[in-house]
KEDO-223528 format. One record per residue (C-alpha): residue in one letter; x negated, y negated, z negated. Coordinates in steps of 0.05 Angstrom, whole numbers, padded with zeros to 5 digits, always signed. Each point is the difference from the previous one (the first is absolute). Example, Ala and Ser with C-alpha at 12.3 -4.5 7.8 and 13.67 -1.06 7.14 Angstrom:
<pators>
A-00246+00090-00156
S-00027-00069+00013
</pators>
This chain:
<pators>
X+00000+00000+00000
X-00027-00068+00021
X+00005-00052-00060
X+00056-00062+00019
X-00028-00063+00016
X+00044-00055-00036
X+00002-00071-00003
X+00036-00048-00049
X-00005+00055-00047
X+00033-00009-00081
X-00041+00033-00059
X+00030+00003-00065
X-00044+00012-00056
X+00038+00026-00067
X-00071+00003-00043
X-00047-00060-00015
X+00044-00021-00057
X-00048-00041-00036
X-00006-00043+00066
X+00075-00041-00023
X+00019-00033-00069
X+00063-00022-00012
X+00010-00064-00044
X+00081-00009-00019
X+00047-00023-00060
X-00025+00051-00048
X-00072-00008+00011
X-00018-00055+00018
X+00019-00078-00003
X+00042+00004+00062
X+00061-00025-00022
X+00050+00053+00053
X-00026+00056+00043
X+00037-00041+00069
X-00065-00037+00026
X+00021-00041+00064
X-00060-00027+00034
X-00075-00007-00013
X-00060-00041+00022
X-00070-00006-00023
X-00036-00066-00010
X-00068-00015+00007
X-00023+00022-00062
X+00033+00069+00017
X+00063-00007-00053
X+00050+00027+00018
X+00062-00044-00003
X+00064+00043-00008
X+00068-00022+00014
X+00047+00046-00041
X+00084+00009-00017
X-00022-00042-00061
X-00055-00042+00007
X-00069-00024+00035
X-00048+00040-00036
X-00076-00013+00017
X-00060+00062-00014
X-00073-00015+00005
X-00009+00083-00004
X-00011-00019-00082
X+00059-00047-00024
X+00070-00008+00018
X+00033-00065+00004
X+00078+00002+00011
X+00032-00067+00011
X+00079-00008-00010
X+00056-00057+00003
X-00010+00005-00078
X-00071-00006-00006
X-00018-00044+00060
X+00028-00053+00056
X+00014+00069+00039
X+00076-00021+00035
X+00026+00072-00002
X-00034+00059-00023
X+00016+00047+00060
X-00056-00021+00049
X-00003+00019+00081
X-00055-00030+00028
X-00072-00023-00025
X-00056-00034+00039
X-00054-00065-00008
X-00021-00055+00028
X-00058-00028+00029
X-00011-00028-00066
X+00004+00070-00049
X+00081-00019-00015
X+00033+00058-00016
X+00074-00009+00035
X+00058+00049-00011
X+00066+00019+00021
X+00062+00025-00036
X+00061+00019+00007
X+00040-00048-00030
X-00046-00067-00023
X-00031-00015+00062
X-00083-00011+00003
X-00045-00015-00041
X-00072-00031-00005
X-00044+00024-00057
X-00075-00038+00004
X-00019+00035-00057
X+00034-00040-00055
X+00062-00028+00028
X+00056+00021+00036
X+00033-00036+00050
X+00078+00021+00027
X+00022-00011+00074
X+00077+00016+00001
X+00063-00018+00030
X-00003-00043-00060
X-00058-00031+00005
X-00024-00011+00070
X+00064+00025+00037
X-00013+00067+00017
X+00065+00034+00040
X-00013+00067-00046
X-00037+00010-00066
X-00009+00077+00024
X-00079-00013+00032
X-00022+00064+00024
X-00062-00035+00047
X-00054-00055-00020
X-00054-00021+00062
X-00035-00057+00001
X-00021-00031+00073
X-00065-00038+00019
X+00026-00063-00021
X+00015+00022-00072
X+00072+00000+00012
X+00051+00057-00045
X+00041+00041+00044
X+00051+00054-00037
X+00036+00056+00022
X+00062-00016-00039
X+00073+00045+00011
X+00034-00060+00033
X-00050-00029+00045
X-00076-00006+00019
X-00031-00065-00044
X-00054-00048+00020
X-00022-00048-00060
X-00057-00054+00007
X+00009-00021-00074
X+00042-00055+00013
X+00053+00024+00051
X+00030+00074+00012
X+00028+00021+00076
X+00045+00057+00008
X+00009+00056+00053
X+00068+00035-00008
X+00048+00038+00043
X+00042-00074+00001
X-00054-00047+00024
X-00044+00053+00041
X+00004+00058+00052
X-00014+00049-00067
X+00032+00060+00000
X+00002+00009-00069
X-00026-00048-00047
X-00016+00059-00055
X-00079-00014-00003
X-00031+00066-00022
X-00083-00015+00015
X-00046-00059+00030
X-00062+00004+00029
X-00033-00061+00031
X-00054+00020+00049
X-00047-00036+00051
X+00022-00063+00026
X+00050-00006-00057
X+00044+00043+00032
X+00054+00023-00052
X+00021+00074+00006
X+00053+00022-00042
X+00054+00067-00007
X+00066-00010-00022
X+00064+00043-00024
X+00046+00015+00070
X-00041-00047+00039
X-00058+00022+00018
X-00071-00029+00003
X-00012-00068+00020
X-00062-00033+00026
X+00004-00073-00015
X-00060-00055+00030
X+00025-00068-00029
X+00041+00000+00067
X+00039+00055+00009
X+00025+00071-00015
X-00013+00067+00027
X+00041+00052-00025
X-00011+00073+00011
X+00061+00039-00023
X+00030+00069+00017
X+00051-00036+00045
X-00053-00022+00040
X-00027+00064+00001
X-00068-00016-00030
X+00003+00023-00072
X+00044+00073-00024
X+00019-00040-00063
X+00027-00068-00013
X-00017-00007-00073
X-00077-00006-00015
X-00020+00005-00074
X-00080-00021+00013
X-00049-00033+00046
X-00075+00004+00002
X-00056-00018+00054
X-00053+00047+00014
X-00072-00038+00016
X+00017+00007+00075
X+00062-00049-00018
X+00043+00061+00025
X+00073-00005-00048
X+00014+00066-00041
X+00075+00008-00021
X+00029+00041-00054
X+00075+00019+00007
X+00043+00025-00044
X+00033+00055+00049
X-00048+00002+00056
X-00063+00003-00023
X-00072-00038+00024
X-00002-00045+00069
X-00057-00031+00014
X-00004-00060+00059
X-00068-00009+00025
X+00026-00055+00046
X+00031-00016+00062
X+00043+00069+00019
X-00040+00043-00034
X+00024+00035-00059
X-00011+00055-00049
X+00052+00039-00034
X-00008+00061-00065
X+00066+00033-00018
X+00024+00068-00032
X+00020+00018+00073
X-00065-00014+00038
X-00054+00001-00042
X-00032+00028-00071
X+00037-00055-00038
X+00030+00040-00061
X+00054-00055-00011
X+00041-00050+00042
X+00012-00045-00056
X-00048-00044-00019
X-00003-00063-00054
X-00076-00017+00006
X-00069-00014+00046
X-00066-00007-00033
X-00059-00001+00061
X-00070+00008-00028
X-00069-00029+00017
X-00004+00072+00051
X+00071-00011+00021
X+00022+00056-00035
X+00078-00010-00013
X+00034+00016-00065
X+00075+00004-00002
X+00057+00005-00056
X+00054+00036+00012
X+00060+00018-00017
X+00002+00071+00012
X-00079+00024-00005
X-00024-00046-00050
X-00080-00030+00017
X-00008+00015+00080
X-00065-00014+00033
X-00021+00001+00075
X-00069-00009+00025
X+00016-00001+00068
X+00008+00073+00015
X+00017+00033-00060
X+00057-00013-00047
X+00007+00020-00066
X+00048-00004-00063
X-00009+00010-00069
X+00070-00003-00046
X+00030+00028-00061
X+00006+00064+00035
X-00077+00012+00015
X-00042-00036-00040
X-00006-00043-00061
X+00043-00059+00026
X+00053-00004-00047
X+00062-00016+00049
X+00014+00005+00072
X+00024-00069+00009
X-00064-00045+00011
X+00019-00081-00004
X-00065-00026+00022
X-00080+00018+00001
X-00070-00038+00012
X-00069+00016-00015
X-00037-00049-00042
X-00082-00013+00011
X-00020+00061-00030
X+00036+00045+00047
X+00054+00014-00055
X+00067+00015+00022
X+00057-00025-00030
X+00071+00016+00014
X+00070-00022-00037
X+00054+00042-00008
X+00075-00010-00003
X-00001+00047-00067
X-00068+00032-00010
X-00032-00070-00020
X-00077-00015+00020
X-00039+00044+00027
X-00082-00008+00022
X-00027+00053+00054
X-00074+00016+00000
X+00000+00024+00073
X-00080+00022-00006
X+00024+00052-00055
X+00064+00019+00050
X-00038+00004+00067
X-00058+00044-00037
X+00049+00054-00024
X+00041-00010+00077
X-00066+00021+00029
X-00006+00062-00038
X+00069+00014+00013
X+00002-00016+00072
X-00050+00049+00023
X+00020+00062+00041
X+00055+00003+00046
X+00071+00030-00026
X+00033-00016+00063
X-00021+00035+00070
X+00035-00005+00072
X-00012+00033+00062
X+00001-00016+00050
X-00005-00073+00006
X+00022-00021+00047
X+00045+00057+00026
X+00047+00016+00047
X+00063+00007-00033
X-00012+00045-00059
X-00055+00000-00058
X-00003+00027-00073
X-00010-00032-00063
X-00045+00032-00049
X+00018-00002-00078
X-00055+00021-00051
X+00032+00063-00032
X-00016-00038-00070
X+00033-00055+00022
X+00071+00013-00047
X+00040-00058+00022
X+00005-00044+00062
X+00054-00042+00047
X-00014-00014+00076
X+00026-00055+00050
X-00009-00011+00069
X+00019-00057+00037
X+00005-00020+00076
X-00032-00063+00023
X+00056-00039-00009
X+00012+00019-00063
X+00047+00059-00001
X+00002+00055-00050
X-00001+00059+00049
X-00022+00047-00063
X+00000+00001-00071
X-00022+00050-00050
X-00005-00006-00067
X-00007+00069-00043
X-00029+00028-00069
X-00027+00054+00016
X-00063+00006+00060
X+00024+00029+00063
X-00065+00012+00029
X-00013-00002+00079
X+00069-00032+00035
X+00007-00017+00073
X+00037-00068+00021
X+00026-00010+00083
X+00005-00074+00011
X+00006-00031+00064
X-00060-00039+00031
X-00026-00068-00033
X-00030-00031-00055
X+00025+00022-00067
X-00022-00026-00068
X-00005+00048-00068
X+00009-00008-00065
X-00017+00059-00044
X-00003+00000-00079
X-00037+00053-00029
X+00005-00002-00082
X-00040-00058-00015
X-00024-00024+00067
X+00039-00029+00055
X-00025+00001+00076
X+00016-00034+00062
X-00012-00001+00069
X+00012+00001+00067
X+00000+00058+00055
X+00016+00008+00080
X+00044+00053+00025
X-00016+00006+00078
X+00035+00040+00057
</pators>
């Protein structure tokens, strides 16, 4: 039997426990196990935007600021990021922003400056120093003394539910929204790509980052990763055409490699290199949840992912990836041949207990699914010529690929 070749392939690694801690409500200052968002500053803390709370860790002491203790607005917080000056800014869900410069706190609200929501789920900040929030009833500019409005009333928005902001080269504003799609805004006009337009398989975006090339990544909530590297050309990871373990995604982290990290919904921490996914939940490792909110990596390589009930956890991926090594070696999946001309056999281990297969045709269609507790040993498969991708999970790995059936 010839080993299969596969590309885009998932490993799941159940061991290398000591590689995650988990900080939450019992152990820890955390003040509720829901963490929302994260970002690292410059002196690598980690700022941490909670159900209750800002709290701030240096990787020694916890700080937790609240509406009782501090000029916080509201303590449920959605968005963090600074300035060009070290400002901490954050968003919440009910009290608008916030400035913190390290001793005072400063409230922008529908109250105060005239927001159109105090629900700010996006803070950028453009070459000129201007504010611009992704609030739930309209996109915000602010210049400290005036504040303009985009909104489905006074624009060609198609849905003035701001969900991320990213302001890229040029200034050029790219944002996702809920039901509208993602807009591209240059100080001039719009762009919208939305699935009625046929560009995007998912109105609602829930983040936004750009990769060094300036090429857009987009996390969707039922359609997984798209990625627009400009002009026409685009790049799209989904359940149905790809590795991607999970089509619902809250969260993009890009590293200094370009490695993505994703929270999910349905897989918990999901990572892609650029040819190989992989997932790591409550289910297969020691992430406690499946439900990821958001993950970055601070300067130490440190990974650091918030959960919608599992609280804080921090990844040591050089423990993880040492102990996936190990594992990884041999092969536990064989094909033959490859390519073929109409038939081929799949080759299970015989100490391979459990397992569940899945073939799909290049346009995504399930033309065979197995999924059984017991090994079945050698099995032969006619499928009709093409390009077929596979997804096979074998006890605690998980392989994919792709194969050609000829005439």
């Amino acid at each position: 039997m010839l080993p299969l070749v596969v590309s885009g392939s998932i490993f799941v690694s159940a061991g290398a426990q000591n590689a995650w801690t988990i900080y939450n409500d019992q152990n820890s200052p955390l003040p509720i196990n829901t963490v929302r968002c994260i970002k690292v500053d410059a002196q690598n803390r980690k700022w941490i935007g909670t159900d209750w709370g800002l709290v701030v860790y240096d990787d020694v002491n916890w700080t937790v600021y609240q509406v009782a203790n501090s000029g916080l607005p509201d303590n449920s917080i959605r968005a963090i990021n600074f300035d060009a000056q070290g400002n901490v800014w954050v968003g919440t869900s009910g009290g608008g922003a916030a400035k913190f410069d390290g001793s005072n706190w400063t409230v922008y609200s529908s109250s105060t400056i005239g927001l159109p929501s105090d629900l700010v789920r996006a803070i950028a900040f453009d070459s000129y120093g201007r504010k611009w929030f992704g609030t739930s009833s309209g996109l915000v500019r602010y210049n400290d003394t005036a504040v303009t409005i985009w909104d489905i009333n006074n624009s060609p928005l198609l849905s003035h539910h701001i969900t991320c902001l990213q302001i890229g080269e040029n200034d050029v504003k790219y944002f996702g929204t809920l039901n509208g799609g993602m807009v591209y805004y240059n100080d001039t006009a719009f762009t919208f790509y939305t699935l009625w337009n046929g560009m995007l398989p998912d109105n609602s975006l829930l983040d936004l980052r750009l990769d060094t090339a300036g090429s857009r990544w987009f996390a969707m909530p039922a359609a997984g990763l798209m990625v627009h590297y400009g002009g026409t050309a685009w790049g799209w990871y989904s359940t149905s055409n790809s590795g991607m373990p999970s089509d619902a995604i809250n969260w993009l982290h890009i590293d200094k490699q370009q490695k993505k990290y994703m929270g999910s919904q349905q897989k918990g921490l999901i990572t892609f290199d650029g040819s190989n996914f992989a997932y790591y939940d409550s289910t297969n490792s020691g992430m406690p949840d499946t439900w990821a909110y958001c993950v970055e990596k601070d300067t130490n390589g440190i990974v650091w992912i918030g959960t919608y009930n599992g609280g804080l956890v921090r990844l040591d991926e050089s423990i993880l990836n040492s102990v996936a090594e190990t594992m990884m070696t041999g092969n536990l999946l064989n094909v033959f041949p490859n390519p073929n001309n109409g038939n081929f056999s799949l080759n299970i281990p015989a100490y391979i207990s459990t397992y569940s297969i899945l073939i799909t045709d290049a346009v995504g269609r399930v033309v065979y699914r197995n999924d059984k507790e017991d090994n079945a040993g050698v099995f032969t498969l006619p499928l009709k010529p093409g390009s077929y991708f596979l997804k096979a999970v074998l006890e605690d790995k998980i392989y994919t690929g792709n194969f050609m059936v000829t005439k």
